[in-house]
N, CA, C and O atoms as CSV, one atom per row, in Angstrom:
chain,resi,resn,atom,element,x,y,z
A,1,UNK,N,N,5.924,-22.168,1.825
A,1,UNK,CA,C,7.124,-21.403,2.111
A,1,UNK,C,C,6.820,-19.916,1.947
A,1,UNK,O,O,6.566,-19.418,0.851
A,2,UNK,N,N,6.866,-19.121,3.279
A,2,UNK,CA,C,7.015,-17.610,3.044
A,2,UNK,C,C,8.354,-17.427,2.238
A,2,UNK,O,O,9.380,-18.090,2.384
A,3,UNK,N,N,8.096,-16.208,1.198
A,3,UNK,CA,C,9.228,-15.456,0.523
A,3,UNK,C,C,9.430,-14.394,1.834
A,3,UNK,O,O,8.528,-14.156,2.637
A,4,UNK,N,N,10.948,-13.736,1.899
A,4,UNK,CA,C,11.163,-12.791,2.279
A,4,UNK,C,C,11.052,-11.553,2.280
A,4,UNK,O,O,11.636,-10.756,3.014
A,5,UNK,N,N,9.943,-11.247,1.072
A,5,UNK,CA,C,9.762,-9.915,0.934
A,5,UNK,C,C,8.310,-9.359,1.299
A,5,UNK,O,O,7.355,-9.942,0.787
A,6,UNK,N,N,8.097,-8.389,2.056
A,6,UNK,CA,C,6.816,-7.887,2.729
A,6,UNK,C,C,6.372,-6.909,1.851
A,6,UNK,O,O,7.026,-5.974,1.388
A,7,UNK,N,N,5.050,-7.236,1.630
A,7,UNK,CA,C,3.857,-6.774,0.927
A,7,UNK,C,C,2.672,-5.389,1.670
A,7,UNK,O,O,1.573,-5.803,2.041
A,8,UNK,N,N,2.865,-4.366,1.783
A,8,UNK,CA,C,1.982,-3.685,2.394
A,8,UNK,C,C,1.069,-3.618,1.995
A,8,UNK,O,O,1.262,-3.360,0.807
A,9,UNK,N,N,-0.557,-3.710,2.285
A,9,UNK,CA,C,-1.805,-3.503,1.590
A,9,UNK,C,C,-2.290,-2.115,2.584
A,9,UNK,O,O,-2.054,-1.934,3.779
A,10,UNK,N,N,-2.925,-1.377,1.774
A,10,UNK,CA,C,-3.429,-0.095,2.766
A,10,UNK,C,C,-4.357,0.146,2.037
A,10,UNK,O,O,-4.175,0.523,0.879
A,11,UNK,N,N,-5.905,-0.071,2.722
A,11,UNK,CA,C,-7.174,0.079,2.216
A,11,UNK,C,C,-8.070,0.409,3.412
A,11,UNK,O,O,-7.722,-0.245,4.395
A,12,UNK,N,N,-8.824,0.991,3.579
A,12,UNK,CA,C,-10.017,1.018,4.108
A,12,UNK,C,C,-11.032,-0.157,4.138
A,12,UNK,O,O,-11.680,-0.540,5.112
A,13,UNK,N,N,-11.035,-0.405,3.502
A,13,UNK,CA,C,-12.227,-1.686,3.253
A,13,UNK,C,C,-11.622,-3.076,3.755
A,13,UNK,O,O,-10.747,-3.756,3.219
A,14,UNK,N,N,-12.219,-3.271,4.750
A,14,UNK,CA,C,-11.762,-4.431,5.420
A,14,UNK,C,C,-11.468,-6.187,4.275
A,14,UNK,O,O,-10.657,-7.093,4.463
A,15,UNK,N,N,-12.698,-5.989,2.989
A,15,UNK,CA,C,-13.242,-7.074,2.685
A,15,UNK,C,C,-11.868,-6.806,1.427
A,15,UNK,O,O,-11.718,-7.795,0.709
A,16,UNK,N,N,-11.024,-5.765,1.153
A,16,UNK,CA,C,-10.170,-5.631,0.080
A,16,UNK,C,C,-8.580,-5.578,0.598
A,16,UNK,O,O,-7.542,-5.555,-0.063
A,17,UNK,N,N,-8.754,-5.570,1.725
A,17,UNK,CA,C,-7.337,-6.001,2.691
A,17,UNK,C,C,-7.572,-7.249,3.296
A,17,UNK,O,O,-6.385,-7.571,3.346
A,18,UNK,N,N,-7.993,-7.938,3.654
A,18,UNK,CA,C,-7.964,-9.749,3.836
A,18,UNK,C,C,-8.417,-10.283,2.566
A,18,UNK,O,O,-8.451,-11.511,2.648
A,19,UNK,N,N,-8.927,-9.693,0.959
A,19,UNK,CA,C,-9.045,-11.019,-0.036
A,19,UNK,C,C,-7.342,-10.673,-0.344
A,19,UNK,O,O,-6.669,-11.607,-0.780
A,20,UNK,N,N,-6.728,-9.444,-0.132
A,20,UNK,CA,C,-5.710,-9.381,-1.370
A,20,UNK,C,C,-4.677,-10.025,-0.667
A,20,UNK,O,O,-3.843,-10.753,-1.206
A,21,UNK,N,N,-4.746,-9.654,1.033
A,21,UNK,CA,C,-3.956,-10.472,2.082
A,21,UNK,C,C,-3.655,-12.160,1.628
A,21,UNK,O,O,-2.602,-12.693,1.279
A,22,UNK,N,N,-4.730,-12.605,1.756
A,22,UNK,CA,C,-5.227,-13.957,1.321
A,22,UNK,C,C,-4.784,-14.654,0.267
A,22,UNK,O,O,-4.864,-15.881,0.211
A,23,UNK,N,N,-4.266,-13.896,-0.683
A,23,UNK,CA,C,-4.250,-13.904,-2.245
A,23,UNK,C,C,-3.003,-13.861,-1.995
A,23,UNK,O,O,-2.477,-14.914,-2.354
A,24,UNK,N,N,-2.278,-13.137,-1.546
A,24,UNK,CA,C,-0.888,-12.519,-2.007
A,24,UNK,C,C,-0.314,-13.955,-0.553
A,24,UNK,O,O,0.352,-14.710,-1.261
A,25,UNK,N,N,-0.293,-14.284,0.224
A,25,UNK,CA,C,0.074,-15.192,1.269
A,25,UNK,C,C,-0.479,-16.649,0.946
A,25,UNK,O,O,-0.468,-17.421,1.905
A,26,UNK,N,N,-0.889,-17.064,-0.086
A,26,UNK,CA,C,-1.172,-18.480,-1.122
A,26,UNK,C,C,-0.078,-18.411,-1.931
A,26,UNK,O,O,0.710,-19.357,-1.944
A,27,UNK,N,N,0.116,-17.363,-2.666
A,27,UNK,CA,C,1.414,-17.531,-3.378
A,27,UNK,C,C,2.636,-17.438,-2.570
A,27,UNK,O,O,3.735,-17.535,-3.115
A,28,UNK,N,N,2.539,-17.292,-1.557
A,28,UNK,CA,C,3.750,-17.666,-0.230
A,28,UNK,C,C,4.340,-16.310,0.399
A,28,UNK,O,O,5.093,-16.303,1.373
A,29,UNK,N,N,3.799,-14.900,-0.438
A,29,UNK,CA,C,4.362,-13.774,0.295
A,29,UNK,C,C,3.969,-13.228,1.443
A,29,UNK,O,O,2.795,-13.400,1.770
A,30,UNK,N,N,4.780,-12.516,2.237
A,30,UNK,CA,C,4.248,-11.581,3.540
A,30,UNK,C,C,3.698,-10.806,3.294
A,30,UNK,O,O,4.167,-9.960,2.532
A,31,UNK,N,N,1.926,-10.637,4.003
A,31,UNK,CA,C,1.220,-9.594,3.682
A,31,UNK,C,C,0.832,-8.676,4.694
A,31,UNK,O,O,-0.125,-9.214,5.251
A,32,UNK,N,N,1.124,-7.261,5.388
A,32,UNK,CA,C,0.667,-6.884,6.249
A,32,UNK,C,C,-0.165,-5.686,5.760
A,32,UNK,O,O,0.085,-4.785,4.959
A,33,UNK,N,N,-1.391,-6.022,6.619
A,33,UNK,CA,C,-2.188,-4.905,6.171
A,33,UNK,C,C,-2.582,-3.952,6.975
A,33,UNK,O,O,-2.512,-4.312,8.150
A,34,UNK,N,N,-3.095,-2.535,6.784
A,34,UNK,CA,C,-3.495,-1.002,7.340
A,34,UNK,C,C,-4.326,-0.508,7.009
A,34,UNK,O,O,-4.480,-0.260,5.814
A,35,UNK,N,N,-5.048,-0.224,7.777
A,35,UNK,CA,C,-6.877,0.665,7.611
A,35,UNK,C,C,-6.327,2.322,7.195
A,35,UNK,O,O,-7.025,3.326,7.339
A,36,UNK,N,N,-5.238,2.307,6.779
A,36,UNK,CA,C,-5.151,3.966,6.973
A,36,UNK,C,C,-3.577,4.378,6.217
A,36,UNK,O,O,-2.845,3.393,6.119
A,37,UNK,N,N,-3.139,5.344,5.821
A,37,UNK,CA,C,-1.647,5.886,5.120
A,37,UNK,C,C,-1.407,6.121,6.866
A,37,UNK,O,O,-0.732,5.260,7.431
A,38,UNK,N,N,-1.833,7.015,7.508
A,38,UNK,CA,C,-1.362,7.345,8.693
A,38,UNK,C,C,-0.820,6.339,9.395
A,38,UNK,O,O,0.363,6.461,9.712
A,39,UNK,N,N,-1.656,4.958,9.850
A,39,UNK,CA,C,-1.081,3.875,10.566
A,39,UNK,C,C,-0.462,3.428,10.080
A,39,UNK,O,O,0.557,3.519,10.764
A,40,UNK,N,N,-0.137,2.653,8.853
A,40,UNK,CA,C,0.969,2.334,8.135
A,40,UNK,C,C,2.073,3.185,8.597
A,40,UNK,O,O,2.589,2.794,9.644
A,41,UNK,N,N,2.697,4.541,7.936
A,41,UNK,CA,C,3.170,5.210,8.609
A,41,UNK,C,C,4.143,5.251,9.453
A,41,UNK,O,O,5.365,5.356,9.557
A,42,UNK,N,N,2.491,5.047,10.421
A,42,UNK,CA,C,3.156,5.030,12.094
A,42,UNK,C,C,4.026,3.997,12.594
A,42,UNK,O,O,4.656,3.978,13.652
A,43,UNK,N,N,3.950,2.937,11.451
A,43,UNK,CA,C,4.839,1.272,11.276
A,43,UNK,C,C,5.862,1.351,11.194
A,43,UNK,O,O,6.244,2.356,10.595
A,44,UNK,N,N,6.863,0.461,11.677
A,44,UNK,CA,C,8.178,0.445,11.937
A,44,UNK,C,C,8.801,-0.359,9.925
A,44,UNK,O,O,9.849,-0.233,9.292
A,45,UNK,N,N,7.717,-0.973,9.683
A,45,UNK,CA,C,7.643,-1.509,8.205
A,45,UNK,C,C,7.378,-0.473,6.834
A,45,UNK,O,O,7.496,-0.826,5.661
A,46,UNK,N,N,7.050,0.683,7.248
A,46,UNK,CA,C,6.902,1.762,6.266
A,46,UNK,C,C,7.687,2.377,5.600
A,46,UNK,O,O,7.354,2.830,4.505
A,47,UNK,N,N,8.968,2.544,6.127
A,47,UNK,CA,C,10.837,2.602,5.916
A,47,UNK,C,C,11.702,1.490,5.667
A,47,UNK,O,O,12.684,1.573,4.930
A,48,UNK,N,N,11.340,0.406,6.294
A,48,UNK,CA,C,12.364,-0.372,6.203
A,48,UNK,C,C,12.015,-1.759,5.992
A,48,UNK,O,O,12.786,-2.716,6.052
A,49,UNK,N,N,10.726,-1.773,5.730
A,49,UNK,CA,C,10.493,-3.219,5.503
A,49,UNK,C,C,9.468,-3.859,4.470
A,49,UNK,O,O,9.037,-5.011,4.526
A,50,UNK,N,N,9.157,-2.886,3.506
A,50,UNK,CA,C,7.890,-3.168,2.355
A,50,UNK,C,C,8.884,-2.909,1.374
A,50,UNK,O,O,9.723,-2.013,1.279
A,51,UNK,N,N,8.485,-4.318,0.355
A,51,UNK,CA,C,9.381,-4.416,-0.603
A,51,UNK,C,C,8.256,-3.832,-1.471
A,51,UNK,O,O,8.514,-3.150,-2.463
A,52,UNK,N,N,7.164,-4.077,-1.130
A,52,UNK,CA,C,5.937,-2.923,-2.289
A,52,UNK,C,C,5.078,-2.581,-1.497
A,52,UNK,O,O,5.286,-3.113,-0.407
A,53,UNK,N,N,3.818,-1.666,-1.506
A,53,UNK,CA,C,3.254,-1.317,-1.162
A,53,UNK,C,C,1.977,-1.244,-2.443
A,53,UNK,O,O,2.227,-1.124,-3.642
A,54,UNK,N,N,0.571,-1.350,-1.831
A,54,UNK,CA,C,0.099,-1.574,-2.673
A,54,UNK,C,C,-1.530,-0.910,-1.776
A,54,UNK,O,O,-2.083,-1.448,-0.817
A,55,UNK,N,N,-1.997,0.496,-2.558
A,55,UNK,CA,C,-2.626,1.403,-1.816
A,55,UNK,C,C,-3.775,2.010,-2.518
A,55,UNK,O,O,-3.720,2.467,-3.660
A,56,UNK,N,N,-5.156,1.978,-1.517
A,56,UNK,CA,C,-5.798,2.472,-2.339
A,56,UNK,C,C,-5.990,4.013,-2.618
A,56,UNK,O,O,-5.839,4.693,-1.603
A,57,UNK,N,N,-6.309,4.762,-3.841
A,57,UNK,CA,C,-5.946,5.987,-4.125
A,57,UNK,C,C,-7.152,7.001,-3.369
A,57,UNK,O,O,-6.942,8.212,-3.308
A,58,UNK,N,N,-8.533,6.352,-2.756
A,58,UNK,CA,C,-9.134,7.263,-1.873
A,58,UNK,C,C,-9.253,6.557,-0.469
A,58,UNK,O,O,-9.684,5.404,-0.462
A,59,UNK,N,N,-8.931,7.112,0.628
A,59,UNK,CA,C,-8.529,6.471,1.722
A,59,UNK,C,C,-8.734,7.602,2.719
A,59,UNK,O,O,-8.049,8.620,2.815
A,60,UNK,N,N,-9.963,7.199,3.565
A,60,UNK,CA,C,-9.956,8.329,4.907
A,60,UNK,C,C,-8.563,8.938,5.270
A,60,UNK,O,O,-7.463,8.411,5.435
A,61,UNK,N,N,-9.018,10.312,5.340
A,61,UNK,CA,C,-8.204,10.636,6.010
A,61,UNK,C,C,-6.689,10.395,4.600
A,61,UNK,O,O,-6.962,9.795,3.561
A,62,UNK,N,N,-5.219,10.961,4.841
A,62,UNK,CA,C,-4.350,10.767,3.685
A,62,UNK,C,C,-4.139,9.985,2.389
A,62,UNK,O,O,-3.434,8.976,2.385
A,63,UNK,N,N,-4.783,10.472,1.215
A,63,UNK,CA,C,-4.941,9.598,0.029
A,63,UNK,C,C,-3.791,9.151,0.242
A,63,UNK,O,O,-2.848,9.603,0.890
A,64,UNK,N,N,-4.073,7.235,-0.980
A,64,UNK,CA,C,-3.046,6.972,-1.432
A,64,UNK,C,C,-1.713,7.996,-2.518
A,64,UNK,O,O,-0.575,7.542,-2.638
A,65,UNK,N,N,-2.020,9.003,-3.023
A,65,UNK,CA,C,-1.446,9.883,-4.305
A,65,UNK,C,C,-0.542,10.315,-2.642
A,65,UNK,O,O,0.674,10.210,-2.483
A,66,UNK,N,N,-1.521,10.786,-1.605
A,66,UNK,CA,C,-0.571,11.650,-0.623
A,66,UNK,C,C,0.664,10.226,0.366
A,66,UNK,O,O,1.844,10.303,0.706
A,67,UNK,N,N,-0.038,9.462,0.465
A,67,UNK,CA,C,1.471,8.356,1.028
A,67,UNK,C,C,2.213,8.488,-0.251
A,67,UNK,O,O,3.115,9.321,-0.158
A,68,UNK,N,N,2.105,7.878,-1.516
A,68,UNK,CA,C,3.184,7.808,-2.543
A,68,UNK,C,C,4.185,8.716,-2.183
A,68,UNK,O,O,5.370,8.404,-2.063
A,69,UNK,N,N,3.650,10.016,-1.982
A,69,UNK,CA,C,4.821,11.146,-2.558
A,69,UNK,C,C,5.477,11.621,-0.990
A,69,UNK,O,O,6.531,12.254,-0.938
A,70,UNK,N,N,4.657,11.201,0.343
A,70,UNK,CA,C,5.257,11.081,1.768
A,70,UNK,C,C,6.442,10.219,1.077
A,70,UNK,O,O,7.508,10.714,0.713
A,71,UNK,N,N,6.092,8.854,0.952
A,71,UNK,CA,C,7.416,7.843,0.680
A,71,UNK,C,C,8.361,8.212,0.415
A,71,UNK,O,O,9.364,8.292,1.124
A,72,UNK,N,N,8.182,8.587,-0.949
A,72,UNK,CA,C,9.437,9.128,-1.653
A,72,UNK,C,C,10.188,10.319,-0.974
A,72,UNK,O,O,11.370,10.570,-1.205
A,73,UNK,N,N,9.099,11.299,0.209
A,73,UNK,CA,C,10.722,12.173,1.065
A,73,UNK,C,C,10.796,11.309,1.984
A,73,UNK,O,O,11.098,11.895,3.023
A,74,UNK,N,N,10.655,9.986,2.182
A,74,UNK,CA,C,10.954,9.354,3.579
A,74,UNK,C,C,11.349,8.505,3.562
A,74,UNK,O,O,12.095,8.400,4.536
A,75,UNK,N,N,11.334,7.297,2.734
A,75,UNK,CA,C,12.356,6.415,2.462
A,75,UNK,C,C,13.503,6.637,0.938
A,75,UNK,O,O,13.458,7.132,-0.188
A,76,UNK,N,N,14.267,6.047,1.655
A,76,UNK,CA,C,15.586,6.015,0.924
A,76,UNK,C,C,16.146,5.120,0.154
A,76,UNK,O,O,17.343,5.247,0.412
A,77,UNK,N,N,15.993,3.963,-0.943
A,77,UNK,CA,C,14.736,4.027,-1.559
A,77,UNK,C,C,13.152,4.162,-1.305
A,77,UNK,O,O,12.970,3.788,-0.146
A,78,UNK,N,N,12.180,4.457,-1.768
A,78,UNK,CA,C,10.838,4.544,-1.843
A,78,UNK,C,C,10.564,2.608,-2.618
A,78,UNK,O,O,11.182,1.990,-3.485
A,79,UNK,N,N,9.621,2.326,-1.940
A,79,UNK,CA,C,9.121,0.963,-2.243
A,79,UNK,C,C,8.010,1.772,-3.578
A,79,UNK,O,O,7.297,2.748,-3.810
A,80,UNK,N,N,8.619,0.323,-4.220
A,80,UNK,CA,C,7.168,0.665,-5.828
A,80,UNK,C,C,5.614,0.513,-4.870
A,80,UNK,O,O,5.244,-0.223,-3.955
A,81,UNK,N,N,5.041,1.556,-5.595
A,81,UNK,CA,C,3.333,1.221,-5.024
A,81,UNK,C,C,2.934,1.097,-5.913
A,81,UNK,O,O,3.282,1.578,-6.992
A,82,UNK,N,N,1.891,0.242,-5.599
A,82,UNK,CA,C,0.355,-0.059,-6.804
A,82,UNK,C,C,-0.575,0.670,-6.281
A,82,UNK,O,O,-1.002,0.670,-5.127
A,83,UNK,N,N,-0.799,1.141,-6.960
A,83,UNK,CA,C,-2.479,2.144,-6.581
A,83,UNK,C,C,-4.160,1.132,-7.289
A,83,UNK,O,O,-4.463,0.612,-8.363
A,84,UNK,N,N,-4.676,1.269,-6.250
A,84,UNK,CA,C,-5.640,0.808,-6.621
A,84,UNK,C,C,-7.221,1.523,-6.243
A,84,UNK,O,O,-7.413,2.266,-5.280
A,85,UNK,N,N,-8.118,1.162,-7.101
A,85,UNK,CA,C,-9.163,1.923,-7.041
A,85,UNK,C,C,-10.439,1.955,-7.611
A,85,UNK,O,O,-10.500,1.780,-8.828
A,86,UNK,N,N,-11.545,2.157,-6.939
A,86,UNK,CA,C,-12.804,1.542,-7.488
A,86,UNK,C,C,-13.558,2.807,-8.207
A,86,UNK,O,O,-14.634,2.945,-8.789
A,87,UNK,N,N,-12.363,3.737,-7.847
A,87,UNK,CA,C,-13.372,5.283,-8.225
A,87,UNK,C,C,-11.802,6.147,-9.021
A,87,UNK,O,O,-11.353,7.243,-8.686
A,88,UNK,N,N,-11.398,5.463,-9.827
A,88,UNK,CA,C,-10.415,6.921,-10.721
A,88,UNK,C,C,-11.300,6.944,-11.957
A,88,UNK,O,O,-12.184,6.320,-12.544
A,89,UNK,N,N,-10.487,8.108,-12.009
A,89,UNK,CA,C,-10.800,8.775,-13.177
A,89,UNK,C,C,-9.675,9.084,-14.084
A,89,UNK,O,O,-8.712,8.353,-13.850
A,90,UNK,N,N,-9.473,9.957,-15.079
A,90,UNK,CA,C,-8.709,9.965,-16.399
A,90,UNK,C,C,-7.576,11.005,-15.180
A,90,UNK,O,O,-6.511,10.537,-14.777
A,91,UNK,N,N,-7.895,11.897,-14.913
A,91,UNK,CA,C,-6.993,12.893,-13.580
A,91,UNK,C,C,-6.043,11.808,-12.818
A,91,UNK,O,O,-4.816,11.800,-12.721
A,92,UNK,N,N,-6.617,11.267,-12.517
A,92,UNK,CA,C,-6.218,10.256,-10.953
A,92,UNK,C,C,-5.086,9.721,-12.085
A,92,UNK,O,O,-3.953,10.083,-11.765
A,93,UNK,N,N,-5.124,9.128,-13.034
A,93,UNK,CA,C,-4.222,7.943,-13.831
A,93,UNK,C,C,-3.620,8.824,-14.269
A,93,UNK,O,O,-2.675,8.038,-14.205
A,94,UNK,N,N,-3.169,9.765,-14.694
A,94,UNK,CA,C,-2.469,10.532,-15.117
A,94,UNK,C,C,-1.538,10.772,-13.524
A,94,UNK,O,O,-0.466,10.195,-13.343
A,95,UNK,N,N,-2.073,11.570,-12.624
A,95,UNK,CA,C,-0.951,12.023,-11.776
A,95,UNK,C,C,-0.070,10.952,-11.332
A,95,UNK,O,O,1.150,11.112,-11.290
A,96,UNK,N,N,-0.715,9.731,-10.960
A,96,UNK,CA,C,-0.390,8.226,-10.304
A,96,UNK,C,C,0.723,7.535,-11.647
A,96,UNK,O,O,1.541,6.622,-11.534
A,97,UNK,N,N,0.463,8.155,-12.574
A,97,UNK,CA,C,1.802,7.219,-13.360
A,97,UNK,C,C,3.131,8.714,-13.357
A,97,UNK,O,O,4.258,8.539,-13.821
């Protein structure tokens, strides 16, 4: 059984957007995923249809830190994000909470 609530993944890395895809759609949720903050974005699901979002914090082209704070002037609520990341540092965790 799909749940009704959509899951955004936005990573670059192909092999970290289909395991988490994979992962998160076993436990029965909707997972759509984006190579990019920009294409996401450009999604009709970026406003009105991610109940979370879940992003990595270095990402060609618009960090995840830079979608977070797009969101928040663009949706009305802003969906919670998870930031994720193979490269923070003590800086990065500080601005991101």
């Amino acid at each position: 059984m799909t749940l009704p609530w959509r899951i955004a993944i936005i990573d670059d890395e192909r092999s970290v957007r289909s395991g988490l895809s994979n992962l998160l759609e076993s436990e029965g949720y909707a997972a759509d995923t984006f190579d990019s903050a920009e294409v996401f974005l450009s999604h009709p699901l970026a406003l009105s249809g991610a109940a979370l979002v879940i992003a990595d914090i270095k990402l060609r082209g618009m960090s995840g830190l830079e979608l977070f704070e797009r969101l928040r002037l663009l949706a009305v609520p802003p969906p919670p994000v998870i930031f994720i990341s193979g490269h923070a540092d003590e800086n990065m965790q500080r601005y991101a909470l």
